[in-house]
C-alpha positions in Angstrom: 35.4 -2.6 2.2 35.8 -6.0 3.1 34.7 -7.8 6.0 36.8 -8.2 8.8 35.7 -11.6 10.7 38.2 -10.9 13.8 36.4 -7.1 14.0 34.5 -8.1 17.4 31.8 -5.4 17.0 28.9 -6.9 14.9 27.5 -5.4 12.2 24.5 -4.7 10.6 21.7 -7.5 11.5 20.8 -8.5 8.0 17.2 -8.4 6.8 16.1 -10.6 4.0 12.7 -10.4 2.2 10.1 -13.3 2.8 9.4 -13.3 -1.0 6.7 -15.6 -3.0 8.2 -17.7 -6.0 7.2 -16.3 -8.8 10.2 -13.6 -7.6 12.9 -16.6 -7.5 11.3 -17.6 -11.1 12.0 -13.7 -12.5 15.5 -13.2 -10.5 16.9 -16.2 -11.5 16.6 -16.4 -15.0 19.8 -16.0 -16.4 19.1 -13.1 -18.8 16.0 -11.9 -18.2 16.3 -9.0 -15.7 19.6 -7.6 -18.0 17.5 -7.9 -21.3 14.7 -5.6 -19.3 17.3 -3.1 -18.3 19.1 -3.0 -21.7 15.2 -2.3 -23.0 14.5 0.7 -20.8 17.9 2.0 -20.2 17.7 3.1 -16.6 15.9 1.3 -13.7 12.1 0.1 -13.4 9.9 -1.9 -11.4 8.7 -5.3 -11.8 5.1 -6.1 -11.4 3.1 -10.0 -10.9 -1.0 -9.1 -11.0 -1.5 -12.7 -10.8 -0.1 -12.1 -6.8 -2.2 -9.7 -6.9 -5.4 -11.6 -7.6 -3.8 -14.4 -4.9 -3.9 -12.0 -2.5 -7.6 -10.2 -2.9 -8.5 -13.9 -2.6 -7.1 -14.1 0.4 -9.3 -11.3 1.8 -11.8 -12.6 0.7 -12.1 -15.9 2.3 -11.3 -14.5 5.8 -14.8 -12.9 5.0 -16.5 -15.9 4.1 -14.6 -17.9 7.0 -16.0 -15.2 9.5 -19.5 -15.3 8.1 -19.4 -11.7 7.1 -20.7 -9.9 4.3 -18.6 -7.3 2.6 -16.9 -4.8 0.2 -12.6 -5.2 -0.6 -11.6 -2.2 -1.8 -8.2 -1.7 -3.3 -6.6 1.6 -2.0 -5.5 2.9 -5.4 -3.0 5.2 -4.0 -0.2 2.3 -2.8 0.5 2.4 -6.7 0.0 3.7 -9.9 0.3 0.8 -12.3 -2.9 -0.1 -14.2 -2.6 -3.4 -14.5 -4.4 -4.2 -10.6 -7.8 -2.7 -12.2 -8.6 -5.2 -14.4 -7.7 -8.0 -11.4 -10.7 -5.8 -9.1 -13.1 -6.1 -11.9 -12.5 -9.3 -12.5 -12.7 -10.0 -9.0 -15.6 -8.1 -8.0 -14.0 -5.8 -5.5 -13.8 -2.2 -5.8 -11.2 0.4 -6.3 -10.2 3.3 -3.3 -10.0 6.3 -5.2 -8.9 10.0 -4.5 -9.0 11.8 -7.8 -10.3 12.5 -10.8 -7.2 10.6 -12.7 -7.4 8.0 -10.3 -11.4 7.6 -11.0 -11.3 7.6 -14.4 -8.1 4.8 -14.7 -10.4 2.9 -12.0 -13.3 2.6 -14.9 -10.6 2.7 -17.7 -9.5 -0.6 -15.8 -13.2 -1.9 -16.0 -14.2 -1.1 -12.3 -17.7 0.1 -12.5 -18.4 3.1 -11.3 -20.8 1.7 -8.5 -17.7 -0.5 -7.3 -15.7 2.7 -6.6 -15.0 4.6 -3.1 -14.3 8.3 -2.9 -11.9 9.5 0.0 -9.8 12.1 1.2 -10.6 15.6 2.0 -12.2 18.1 0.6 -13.2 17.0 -3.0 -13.2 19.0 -6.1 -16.4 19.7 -8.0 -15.5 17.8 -10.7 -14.4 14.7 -8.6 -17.8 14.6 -6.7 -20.3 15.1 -9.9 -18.4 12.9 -11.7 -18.9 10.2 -8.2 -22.6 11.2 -8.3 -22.8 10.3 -11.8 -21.0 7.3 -11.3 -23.2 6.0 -8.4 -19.8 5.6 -6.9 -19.8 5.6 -2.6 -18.4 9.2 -1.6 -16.9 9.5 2.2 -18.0 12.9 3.3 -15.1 14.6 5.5 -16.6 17.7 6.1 -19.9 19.5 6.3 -19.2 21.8 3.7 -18.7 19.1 1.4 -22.1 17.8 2.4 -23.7 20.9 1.7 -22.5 20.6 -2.0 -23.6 16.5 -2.2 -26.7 18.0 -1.2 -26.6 19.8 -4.0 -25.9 17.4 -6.5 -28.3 15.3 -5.3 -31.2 17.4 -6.0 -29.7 18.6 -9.2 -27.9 16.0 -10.6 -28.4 12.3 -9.5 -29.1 10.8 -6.0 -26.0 10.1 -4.3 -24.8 7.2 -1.7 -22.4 8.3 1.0 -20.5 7.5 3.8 -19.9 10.0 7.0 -16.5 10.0 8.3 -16.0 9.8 12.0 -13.1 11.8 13.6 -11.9 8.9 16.0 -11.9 9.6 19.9 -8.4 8.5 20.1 -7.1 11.1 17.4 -9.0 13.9 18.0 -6.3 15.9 16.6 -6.4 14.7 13.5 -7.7 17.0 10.7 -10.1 14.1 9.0 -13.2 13.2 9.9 -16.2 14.6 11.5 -16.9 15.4 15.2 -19.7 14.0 17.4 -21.3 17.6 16.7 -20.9 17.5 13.0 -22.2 13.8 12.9 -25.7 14.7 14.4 -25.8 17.6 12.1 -24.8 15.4 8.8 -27.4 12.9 10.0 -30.2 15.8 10.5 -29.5 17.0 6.7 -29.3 13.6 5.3 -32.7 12.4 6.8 -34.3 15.7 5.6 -33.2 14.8 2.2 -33.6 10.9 2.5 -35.3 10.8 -0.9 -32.5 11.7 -3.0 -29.3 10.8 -0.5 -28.4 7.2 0.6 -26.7 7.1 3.7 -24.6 3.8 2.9 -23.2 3.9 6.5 -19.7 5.5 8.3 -16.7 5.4 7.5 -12.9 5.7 9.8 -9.4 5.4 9.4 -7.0 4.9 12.1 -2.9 5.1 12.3 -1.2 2.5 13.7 -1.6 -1.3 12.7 -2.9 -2.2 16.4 -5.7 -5.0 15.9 -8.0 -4.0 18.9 -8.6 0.0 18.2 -10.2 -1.1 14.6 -12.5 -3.5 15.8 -13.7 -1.3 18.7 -14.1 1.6 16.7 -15.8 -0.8 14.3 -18.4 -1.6 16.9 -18.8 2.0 17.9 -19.6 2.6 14.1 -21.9 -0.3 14.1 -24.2 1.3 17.0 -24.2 4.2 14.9 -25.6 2.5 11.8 -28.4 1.1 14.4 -29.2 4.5 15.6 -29.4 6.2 11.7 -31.5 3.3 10.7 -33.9 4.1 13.4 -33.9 7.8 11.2 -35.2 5.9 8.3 -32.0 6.0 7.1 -30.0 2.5 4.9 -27.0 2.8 7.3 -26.2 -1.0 6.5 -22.3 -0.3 6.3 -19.1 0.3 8.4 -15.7 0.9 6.8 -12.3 0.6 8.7 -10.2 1.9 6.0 -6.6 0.4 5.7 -3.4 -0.2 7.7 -3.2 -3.9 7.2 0.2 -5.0 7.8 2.9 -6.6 5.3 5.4 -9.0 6.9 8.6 -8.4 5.2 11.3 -10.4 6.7 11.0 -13.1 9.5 10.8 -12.4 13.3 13.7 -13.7 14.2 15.8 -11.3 11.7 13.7 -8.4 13.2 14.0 -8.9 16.7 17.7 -8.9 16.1 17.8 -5.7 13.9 15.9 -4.1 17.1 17.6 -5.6 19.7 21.3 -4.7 18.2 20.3 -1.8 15.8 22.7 1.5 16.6 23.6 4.6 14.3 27.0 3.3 13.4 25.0 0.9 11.1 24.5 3.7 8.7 26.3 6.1 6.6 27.5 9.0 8.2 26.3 7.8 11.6 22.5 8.9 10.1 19.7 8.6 12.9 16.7 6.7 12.4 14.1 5.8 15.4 10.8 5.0 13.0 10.7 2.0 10.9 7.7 0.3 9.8 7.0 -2.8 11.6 9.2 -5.2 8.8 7.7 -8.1 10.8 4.1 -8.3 11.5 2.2 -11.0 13.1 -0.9 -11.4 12.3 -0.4 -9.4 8.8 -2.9 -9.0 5.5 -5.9 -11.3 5.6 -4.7 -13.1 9.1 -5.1 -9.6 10.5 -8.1 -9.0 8.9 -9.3 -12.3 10.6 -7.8 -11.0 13.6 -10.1 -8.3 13.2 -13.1 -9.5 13.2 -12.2 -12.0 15.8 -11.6 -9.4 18.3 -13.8 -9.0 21.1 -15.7 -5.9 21.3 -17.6 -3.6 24.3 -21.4 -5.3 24.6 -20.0 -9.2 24.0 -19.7 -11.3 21.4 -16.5 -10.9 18.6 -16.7 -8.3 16.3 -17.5 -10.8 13.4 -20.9 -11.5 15.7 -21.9 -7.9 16.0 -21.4 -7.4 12.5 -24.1 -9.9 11.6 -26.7 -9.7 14.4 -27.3 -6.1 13.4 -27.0 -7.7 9.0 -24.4 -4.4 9.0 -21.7 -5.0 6.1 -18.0 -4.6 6.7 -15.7 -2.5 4.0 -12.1 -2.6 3.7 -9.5 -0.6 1.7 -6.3 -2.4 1.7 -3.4 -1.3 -0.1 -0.3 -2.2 1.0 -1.4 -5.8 1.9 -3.2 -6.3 -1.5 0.3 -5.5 -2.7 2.5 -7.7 -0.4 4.8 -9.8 -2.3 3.5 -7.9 -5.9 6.7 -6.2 -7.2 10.2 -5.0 -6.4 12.8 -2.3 -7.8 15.3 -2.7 -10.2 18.8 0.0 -10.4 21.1 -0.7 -12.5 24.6 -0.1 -10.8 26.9 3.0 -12.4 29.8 3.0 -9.8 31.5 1.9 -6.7 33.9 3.2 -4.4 35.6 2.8 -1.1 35.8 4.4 2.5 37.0 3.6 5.7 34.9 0.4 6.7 32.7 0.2 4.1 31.9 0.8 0.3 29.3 3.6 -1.4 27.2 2.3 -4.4 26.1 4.5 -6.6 22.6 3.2 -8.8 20.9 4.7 -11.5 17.5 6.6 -10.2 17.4 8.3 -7.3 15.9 7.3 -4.1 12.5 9.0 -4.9 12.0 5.9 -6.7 12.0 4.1 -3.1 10.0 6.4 -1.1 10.7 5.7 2.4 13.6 7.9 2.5 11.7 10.9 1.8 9.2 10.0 5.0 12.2 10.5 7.8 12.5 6.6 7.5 14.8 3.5 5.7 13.0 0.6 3.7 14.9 -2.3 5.3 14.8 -5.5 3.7 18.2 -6.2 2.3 18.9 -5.5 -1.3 20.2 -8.3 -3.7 23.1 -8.2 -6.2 22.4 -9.4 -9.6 23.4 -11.4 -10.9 24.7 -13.4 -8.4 28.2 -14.2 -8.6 30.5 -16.3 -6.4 33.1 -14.0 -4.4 35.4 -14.4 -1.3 35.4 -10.6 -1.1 31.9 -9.8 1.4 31.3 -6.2 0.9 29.1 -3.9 3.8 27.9 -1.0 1.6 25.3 1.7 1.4 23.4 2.6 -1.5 23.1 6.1 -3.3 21.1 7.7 -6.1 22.5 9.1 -9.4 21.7 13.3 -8.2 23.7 15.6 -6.8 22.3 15.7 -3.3 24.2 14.1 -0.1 20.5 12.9 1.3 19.7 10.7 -2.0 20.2 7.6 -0.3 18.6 4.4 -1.0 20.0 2.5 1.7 22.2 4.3 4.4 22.5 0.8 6.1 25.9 -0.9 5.5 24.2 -3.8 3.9 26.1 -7.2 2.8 26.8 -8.0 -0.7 28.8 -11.3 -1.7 30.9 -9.0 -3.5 31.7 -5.3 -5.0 29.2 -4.6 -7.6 30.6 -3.7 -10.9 29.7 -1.4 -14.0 25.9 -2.6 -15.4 24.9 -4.9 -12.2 22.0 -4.6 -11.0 20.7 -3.9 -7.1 17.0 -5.5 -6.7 15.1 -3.9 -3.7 12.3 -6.4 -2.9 8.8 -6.3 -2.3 8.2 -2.6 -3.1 5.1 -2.7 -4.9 3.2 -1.3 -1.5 3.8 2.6 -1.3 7.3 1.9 -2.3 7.8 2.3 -5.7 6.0 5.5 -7.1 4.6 7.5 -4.2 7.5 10.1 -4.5 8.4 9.6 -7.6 9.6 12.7 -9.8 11.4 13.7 -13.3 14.2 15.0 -11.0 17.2 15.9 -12.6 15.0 15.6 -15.8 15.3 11.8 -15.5 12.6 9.6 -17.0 10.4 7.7 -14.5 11.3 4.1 -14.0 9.3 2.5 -16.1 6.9 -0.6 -14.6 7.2 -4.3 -16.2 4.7 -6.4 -15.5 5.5 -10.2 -15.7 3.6 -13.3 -16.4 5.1 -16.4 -15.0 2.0 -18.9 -15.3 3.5 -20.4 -18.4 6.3 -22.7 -19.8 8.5 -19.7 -20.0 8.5 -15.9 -18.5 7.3 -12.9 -20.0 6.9 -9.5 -19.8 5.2 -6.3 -21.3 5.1 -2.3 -20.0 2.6 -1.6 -17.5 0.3 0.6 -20.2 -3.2 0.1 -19.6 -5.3 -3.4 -19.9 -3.6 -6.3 -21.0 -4.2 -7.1 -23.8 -6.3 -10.5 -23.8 -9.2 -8.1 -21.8 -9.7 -6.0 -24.7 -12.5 -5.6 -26.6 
């Protein structure tokens, strides 16, 4: 409905998207974005690797600005699309991977298999030979999947892993290994130090909280000291991910905090986790941050790192992703309540995953094409399925103006987690297909995310 300026209870504290320029380059071409949704038919995701490559760049000199030698590994879950690979390889950095899909698209993608990382629990078979014969780093998460590494390593090829450590601070967590596992991981490893590499440890922590990582770093660091006193390499520490993205400004997110209520959102819906939309320091500055950080013994972390020559490992994925992509749904209806209008897009919010977490994704949608109106509309955002919870955006978000018939609704900055981590044919709808979009040239253009570009073939 429209916006009553004598209504004296404010309403929702907008939140717009820090976004980089090649966005404003795509969005506001005059045709462009239409001719793309008149190609696929339904919604999709736009894609920029050349961001992409900015941003491992930017991890990379915090590195070299801190003195310290190390690995950037690109945590291949945050997103699906192919066309990152070929920006690692390129690059030198590695690839994060968790399966045997997400291995072989890694290598497809001309990562070599040396450059890759092997997490999560509990491994399949063929996901650890095919690591072993790929010289690929494997994080062992339990002693059961050390006994079969052990395996393979007299049967197959030698093998190079990491141990990882069950922090102290989540010892409820069901990942890692526990001070009693460690020493028995380390026993079996230097008893078969011929044919098994111990690269170093390995951790992961939740939160985004700058101080825990480079303490448990530290702690890590001692304990590639100790294993190299085994005889073993050791000559590695790797603090996973959970480097921030900063979305939208601080002063737009202090407000949102400081006002934010229920009556914001359809039907009164409760929310009391967000991510943190602002984050300062965020990406590389954290990483900086990081290594900056004083830790127990003296010195910064950065100096501990290279008095003991131990190499620092990274899996960003999210913040190699910041400012790579956003979501577009084409609009297929409108209507009005009391207050406020519901907009219903094509896709469903599966496409835009936060939903499905418990949580919202917060920075404001934007109309397109952009229009001039003296009708403000405060709407929330549905999907195209029959279910009341398929909700893009329960917010009552601001748009210059109702949307009609074949507008579009761009979600920004979605590329991180976003776009495809929940995605399904639900409904028997096809996936939104991703666009990825060059923009270094006299004009823009765009091709389907389908494997290596073209001008790295062959």
């Amino acid at each position: 409905m429209e916006l009553n300026p004598a209504d004296p209870r404010p309403g929702p504290v907008p939140l717009p998207a820090r976004e980089p320029s090649w966005v404003g380059r795509v969005r506001d071409h005059p045709e462009l974005l239409g001719d793309i949704a008149d190609a696929v038919g339904g919604p999709y995701h736009v894609l920029d690797d050349a961001h992409f490559a900015a941003n491992l760049t930017g991890f990379a000199e915090r590195f070299a600005d801190a003195g310290v030698a190390g690995t950037i590994y690109f945590g291949k879950k945050a997103n699906k699309a192919a066309c990152w690979l070929p920006r690692c390889a390129a690059a030198g950095a590695g690839v994060d991977v968790a399966s045997v899909a997400e291995l072989v698209g890694a290598l497809a993608g001309g990562v070599t298999g040396d450059q890759l990382v092997i997490t999560g629990p509990a491994k399949s078979d063929e996901l650890l030979w095919l690591a072993v014969r790929h010289r690929s780093v494997i994080a062992v998460d339990a002693l059961d999947e050390l006994a079969r590494l052990l395996v393979l390593a007299r049967t197959v090829a030698p093998v190079r892993l990491l141990l990882r450590i069950r922090p102290a601070a989540d010892p409820d967590s069901r990942f890692g290994l526990t001070d009693a596992e460690l020493a028995t991981a380390l026993d079996r490893c230097v008893e078969q130090r011929d044919t098994v590499e111990l690269t170093g440890f390995s951790f992961h922590l939740t939160g985004y909280a700058v101080a825990p990582r480079a303490w448990q770093a530290a702690a890590a660091i001692d304990r590639c000291v100790a294993a190299r006193a085994r005889g073993l390499a050791a000559g590695a520490v790797s603090i996973g991910g959970g480097f921030t993205v900063d979305y939208v400004d601080d002063q737009a997110w202090q407000a949102f905090q400081r006002e934010f209520r229920d009556s914001w959102f359809h039907a009164g819906k409760s929310f009391r986790t967000f991510y943190p939309y602002h984050s300062d320091p965020a990406g590389p500055a954290m990483l900086a941050a990081v290594l900056a950080e004083s830790v127990p013994g003296g010195g910064d972390l950065a100096a501990r790192l290279a008095t003991t020559g131990t190499r620092l490992l990274i899996e960003p994925g999210r913040a190699l992703l910041a400012g790579c992509g956003f979501s577009v749904f084409p609009v297929q209806g409108y209507k009005e309540r009391a207050g406020y209008g519901i907009v219903t897009v094509a896709g469903t919010s599966l496409s835009l995953s936060e939903q499905w977490f418990g949580s919202e994704y917060l920075p404001d949608p934007v109309l397109w094409p952009a229009r001039p109106s003296d009708r403000p509309v405060r709407v929330c955002v549905g999907g195209a399925s029959c279910l009341e919870d398929d909700m893009l955006t329960w917010r009552k978000v601001q748009l210059p103006g109702p949307p009609r018939l074949g507008d579009l609704l761009i979600y920004p900055n979605t590329a991180g987690y976003q776009m495809d981590s929940n995605e399904s044919e639900f409904h028997e709808l096809a996936l939104p297909p991703k666009v990825v979009v060059d923009t270094g040239g006299p004009r823009v253009r765009w091709r389907l995310d389908a494997g290596v570009p073209r001008s790295r073939r062959g």
